[in-house]
C-alpha positions as CSV (number, residue, x, y, z in Angstrom):
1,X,76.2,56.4,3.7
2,X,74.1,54.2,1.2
3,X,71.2,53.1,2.3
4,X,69.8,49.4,1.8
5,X,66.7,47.9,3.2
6,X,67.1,43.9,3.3
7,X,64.1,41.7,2.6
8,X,65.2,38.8,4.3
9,X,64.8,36.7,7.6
10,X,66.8,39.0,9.9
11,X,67.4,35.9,12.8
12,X,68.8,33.3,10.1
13,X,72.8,33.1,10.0
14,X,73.1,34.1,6.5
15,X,71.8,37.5,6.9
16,X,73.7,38.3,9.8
17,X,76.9,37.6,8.6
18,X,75.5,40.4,5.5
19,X,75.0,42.9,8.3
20,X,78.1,42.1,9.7
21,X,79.8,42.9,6.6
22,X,77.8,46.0,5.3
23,X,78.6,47.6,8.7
24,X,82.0,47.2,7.8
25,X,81.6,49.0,4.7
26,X,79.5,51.4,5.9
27,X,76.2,50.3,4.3
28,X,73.4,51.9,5.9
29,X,70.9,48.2,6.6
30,X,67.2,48.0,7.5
31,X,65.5,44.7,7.4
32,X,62.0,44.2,5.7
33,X,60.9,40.9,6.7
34,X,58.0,38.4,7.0
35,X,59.8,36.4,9.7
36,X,59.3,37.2,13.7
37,X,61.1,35.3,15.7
38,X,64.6,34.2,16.5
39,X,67.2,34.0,19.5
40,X,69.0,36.9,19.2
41,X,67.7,40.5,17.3
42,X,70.7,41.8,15.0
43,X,72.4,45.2,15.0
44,X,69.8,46.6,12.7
45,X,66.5,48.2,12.6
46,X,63.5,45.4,11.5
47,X,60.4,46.4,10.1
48,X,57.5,44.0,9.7
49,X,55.6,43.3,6.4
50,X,53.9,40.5,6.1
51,X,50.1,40.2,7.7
52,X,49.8,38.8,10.7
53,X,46.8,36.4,9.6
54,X,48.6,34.7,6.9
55,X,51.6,34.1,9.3
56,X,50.6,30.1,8.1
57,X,50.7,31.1,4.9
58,X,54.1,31.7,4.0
59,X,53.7,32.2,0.5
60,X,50.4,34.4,0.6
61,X,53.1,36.5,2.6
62,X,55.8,37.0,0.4
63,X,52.6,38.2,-2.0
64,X,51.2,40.1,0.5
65,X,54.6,42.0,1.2
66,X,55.9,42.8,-1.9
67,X,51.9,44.5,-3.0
68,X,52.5,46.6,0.7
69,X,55.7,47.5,-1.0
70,X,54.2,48.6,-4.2
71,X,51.8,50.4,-2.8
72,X,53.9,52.1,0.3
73,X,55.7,55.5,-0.1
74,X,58.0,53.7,2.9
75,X,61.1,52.4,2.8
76,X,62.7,54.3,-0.1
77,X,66.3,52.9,-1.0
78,X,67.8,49.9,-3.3
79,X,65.8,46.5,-2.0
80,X,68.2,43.6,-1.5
81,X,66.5,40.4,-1.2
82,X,67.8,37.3,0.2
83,X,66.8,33.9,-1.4
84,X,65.0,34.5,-5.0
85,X,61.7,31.9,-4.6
86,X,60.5,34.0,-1.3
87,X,62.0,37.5,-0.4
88,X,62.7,37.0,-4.2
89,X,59.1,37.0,-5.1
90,X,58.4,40.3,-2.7
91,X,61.1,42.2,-4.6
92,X,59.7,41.3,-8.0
93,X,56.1,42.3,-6.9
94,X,57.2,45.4,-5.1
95,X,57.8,47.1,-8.7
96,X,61.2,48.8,-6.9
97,X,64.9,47.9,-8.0
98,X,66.8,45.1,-6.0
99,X,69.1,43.5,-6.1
100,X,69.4,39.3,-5.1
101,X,71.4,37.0,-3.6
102,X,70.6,33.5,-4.5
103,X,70.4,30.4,-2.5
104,X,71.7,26.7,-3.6
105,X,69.0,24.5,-2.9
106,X,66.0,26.8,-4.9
107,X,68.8,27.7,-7.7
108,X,69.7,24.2,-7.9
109,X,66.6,22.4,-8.5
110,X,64.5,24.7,-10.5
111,X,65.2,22.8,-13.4
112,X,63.8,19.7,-11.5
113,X,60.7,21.4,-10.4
114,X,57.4,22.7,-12.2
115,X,58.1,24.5,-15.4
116,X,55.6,27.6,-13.8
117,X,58.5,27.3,-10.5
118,X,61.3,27.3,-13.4
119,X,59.8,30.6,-14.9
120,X,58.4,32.2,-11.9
121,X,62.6,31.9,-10.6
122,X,63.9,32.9,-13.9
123,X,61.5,35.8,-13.8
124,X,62.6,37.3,-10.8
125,X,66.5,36.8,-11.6
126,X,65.9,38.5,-15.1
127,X,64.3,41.5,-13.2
128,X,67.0,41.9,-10.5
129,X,69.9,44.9,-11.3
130,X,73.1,42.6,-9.7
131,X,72.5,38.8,-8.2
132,X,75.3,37.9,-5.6
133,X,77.0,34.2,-5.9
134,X,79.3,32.5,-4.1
135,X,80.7,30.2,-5.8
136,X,81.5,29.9,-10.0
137,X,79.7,26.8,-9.9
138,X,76.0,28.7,-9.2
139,X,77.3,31.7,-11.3
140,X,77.6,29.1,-14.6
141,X,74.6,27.7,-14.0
142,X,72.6,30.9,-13.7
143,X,74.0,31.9,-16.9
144,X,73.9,28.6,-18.9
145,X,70.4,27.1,-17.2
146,X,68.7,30.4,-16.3
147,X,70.5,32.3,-19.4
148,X,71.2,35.4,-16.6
149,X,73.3,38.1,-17.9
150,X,76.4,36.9,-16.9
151,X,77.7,40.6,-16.0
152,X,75.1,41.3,-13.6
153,X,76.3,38.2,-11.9
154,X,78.8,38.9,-8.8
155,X,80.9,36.2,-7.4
156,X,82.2,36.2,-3.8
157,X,82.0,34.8,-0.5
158,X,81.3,36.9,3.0
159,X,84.0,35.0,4.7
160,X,82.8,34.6,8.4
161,X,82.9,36.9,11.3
162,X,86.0,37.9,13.3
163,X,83.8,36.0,16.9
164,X,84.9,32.9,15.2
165,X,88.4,33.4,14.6
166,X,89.0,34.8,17.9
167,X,87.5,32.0,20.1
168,X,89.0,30.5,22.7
169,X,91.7,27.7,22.1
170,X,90.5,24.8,24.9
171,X,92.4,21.4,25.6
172,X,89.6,19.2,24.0
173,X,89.4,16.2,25.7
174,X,86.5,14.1,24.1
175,X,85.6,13.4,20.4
176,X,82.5,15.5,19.8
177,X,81.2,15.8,16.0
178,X,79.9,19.2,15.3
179,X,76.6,19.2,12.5
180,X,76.5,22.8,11.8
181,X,73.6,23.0,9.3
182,X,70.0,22.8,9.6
183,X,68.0,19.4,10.0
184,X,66.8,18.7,6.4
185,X,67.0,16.5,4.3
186,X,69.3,18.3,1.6
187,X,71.9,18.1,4.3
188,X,71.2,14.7,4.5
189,X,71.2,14.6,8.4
190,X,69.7,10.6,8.6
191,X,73.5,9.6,7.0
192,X,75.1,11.9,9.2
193,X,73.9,10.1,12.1
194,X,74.1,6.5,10.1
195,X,77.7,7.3,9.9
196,X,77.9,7.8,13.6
197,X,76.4,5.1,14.5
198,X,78.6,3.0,12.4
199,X,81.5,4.9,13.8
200,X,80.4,4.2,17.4
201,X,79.7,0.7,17.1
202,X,83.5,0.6,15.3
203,X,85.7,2.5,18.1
204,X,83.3,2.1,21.0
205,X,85.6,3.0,23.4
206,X,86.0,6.8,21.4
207,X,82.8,8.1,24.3
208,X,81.8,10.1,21.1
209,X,79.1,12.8,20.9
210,X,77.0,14.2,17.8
211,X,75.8,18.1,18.2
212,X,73.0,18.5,15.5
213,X,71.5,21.6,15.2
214,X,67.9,22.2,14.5
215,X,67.4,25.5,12.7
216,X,64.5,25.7,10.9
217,X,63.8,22.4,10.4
218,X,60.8,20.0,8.3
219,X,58.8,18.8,11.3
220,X,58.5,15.3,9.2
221,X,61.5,14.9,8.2
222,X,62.8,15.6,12.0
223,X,60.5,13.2,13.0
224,X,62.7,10.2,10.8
225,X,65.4,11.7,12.4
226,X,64.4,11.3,16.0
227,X,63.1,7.8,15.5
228,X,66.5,6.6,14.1
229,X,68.1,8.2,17.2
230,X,66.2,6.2,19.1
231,X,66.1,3.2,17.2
232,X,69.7,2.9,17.5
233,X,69.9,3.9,20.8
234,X,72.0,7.1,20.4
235,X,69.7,9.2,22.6
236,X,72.8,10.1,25.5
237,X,75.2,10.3,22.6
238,X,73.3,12.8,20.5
239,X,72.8,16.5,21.9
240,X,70.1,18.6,20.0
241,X,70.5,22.5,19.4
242,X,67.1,24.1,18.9
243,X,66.2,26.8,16.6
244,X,68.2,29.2,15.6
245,X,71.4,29.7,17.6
246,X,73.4,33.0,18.3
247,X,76.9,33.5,17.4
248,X,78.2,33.0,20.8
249,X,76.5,29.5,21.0
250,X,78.1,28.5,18.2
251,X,81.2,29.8,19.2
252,X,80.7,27.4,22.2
253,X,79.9,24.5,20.5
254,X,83.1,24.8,17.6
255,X,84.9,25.5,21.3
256,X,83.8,21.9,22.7
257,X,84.3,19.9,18.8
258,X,86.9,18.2,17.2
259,X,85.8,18.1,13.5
260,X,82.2,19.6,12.1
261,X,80.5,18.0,9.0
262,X,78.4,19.4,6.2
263,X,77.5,17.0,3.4
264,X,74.5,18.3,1.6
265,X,73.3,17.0,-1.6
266,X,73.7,20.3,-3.3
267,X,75.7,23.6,-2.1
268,X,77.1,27.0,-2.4
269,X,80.3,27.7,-0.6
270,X,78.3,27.9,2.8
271,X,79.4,30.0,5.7
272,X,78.8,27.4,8.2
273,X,81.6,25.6,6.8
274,X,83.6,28.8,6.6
275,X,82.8,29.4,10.6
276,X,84.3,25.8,11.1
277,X,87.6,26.7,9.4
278,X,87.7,30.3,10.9
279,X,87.4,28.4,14.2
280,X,90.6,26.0,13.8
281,X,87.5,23.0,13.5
282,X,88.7,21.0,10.6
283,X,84.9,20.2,8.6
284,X,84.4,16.8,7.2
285,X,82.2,17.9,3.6
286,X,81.3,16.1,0.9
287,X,82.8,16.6,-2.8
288,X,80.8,19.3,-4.6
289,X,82.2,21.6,-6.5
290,X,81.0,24.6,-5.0
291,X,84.0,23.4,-2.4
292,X,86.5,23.6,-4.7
293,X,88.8,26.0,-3.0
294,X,88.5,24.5,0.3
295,X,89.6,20.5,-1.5
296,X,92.5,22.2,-2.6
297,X,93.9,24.0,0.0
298,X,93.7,20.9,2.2
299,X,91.4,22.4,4.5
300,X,88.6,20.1,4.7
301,X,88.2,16.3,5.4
302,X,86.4,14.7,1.7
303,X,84.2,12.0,2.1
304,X,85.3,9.6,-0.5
305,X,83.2,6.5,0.1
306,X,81.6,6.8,4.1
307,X,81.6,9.2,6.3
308,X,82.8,6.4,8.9
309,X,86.3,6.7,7.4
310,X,86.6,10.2,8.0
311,X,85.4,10.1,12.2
312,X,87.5,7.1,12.3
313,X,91.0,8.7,10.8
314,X,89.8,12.5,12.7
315,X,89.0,10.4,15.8
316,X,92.8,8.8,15.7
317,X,94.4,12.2,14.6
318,X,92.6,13.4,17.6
319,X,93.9,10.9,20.1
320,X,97.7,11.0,18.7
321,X,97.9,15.0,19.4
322,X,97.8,15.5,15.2
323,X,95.4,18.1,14.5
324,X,97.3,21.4,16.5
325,X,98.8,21.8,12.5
326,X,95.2,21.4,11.2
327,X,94.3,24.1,13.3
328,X,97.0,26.7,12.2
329,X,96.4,25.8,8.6
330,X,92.5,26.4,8.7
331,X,92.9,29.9,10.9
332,X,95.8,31.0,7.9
333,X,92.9,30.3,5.1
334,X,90.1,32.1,7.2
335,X,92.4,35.1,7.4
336,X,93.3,35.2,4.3
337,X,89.7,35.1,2.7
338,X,88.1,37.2,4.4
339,X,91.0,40.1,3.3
340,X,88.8,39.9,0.0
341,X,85.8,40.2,1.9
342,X,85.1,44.0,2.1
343,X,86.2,45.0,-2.2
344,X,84.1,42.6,-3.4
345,X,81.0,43.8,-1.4
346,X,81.8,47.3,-2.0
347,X,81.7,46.3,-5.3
348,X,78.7,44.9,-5.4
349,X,76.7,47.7,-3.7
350,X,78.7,50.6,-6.4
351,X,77.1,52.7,-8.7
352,X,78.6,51.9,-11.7
């Protein structure tokens, strides 16, 4: 059994779904992290790194880490870090192989930052064996921005676990929007909830609910957010997930929703989006690219001009009995993604 130790945050959603998968293939998986708290521990042994001290320091940590590394005749085995500008930065000091799997949001906007933040990323994807993409959107612009080898580059999505796929089909009987990403701004929460606003003040009589999750969220930019709740006087129509959720509470709330929506400024093909469609939940995204495959097959509501449009023709699919077809058509794309799923990670983690 190969043996990988994850640098990563072992509670996040991203990583578990990677555990998930490497179990399948029978990928041995520690998990080297920085990070010490979340809902649920995952099926895998976690060792802490960082320094308790400089737990408000999150960058001292990553530093810190990837010296201990260096320095430690622990934890011997191919390092796999997860997100390049943190863990990233631990592998690259470590002095050890890894490999990397890159994030959109610190891929994206390198070019936009500081030119020591544009080096300091190309640095550590230069020095990386293999880097793991998901879509061919990030895999052109690490080679034609970054100028990464482009055969060290491996494309592929996770797909979503089997939990979602096999939840439990419920007569739904009010129109409740599922956010299934993080508070941020990059996900551009504050027109999420201008949109419903818009949408409740249009169809009043729809007794609509928002879920937004939390996650890990920017305390300021959460705090805009909760003043325009208030302001327009959404508070019993918005319900607020905190923190980082386990599977089986998102399971519940794609269980209790009629459509999710994801409509970041900047993407890769995210598994949150995947979990909607694995769970019959038709997602409402915006156009990017990196979503290419979903716009195709059909399987996703576009925003085109406002996302009003789309909760008002969902809403009125919802209330004629039109989205039971929806639901068989998403369930037929999860399943046949995620067949895929385990040759291109065995792929990835071979020899040769």
């Amino acid at each position: 059994m190969k043996k990988v130790y994850f640098l990563a945050n072992a509670y996040s959603p991203h990583v578990r779904q990677w555990l998930y998968k490497n179990k399948e293939i029978n990928v041995d998986v520690d998990v080297l992290t920085i990070d010490v708290d979340g809902p649920v521990k995952p099926e895998a042994n976690i060792s802490y790194i960082g320094l308790p001290i400089l737990r408000k320091f999150k960058l001292l940590q990553y530093i810190y880490a990837g010296l201990y590394l260096r320095c430690s005749r622990k934890y011997i085995g191919l390092l796999h870090a997860h997100n390049t500008s943190g863990y990233g930065l631990t592998a690259y000091l470590s002095g050890r192989d890894y490999y990397l799997t890159t994030y959109g949001s610190e891929i994206y906007s390198c070019d936009h930052k500081s030119a020591l933040y544009y080096r300091v990323i190309k640095m550590i994807l230069d020095k990386a064996l293999r880097v793991s993409s998901t879509t061919q959107k990030m895999k052109s612009y690490l080679i034609e921005t970054l100028d990464i080898f482009p055969n060290k580059i491996f494309n592929f999505s996770l797909g979503v676990n089997e939990t979602f796929s096999n939840s439990t089909i419920t007569e739904k009987k009010q129109f409740i929007i599922f956010s299934n990403r993080r508070i941020g701004e990059l996900y551009n929460t504050d027109l999420i909830i201008d949109g419903f606003y818009e949408f409740v003040k249009k169809v009043p009589g729809a007794n609509a609910k928002l879920i937004l999750l939390e996650g890990d969220l920017d305390p300021k930019y959460a705090e805009i957010i909760y003043n325009k709740v208030d302001s327009y006087g959404l508070g019993d129509s918005i319900e607020f997930v905190k923190g980082f959720v386990a599977e089986s509470e998102l399971v519940e709330c794609f269980n209790r929703s009629i459509c999710s929506i994801s409509i970041p400024k900047s993407d890769q093909l995210s598994s949150s989006i995947l979990e909607s469609i694995s769970a019959g939940v038709l997602p409402i995204v915006s156009q990017l690219s990196a979503y290419d495959i979903l716009i195709s097959s059909g399987v996703v509501s576009v925003v085109e001009n406002s996302v009003v449009d789309n909760f008002e023709d969902i809403y009125f699919k919802f209330i004629n009995n039109e989205l039971d077809d929806f639901r068989e058509k998403l369930m037929n794309f999860s399943n046949n993604l995620d067949q895929d799923v385990k040759g291109d990670l065995k792929k990835f983690y071979s020899e040769n």
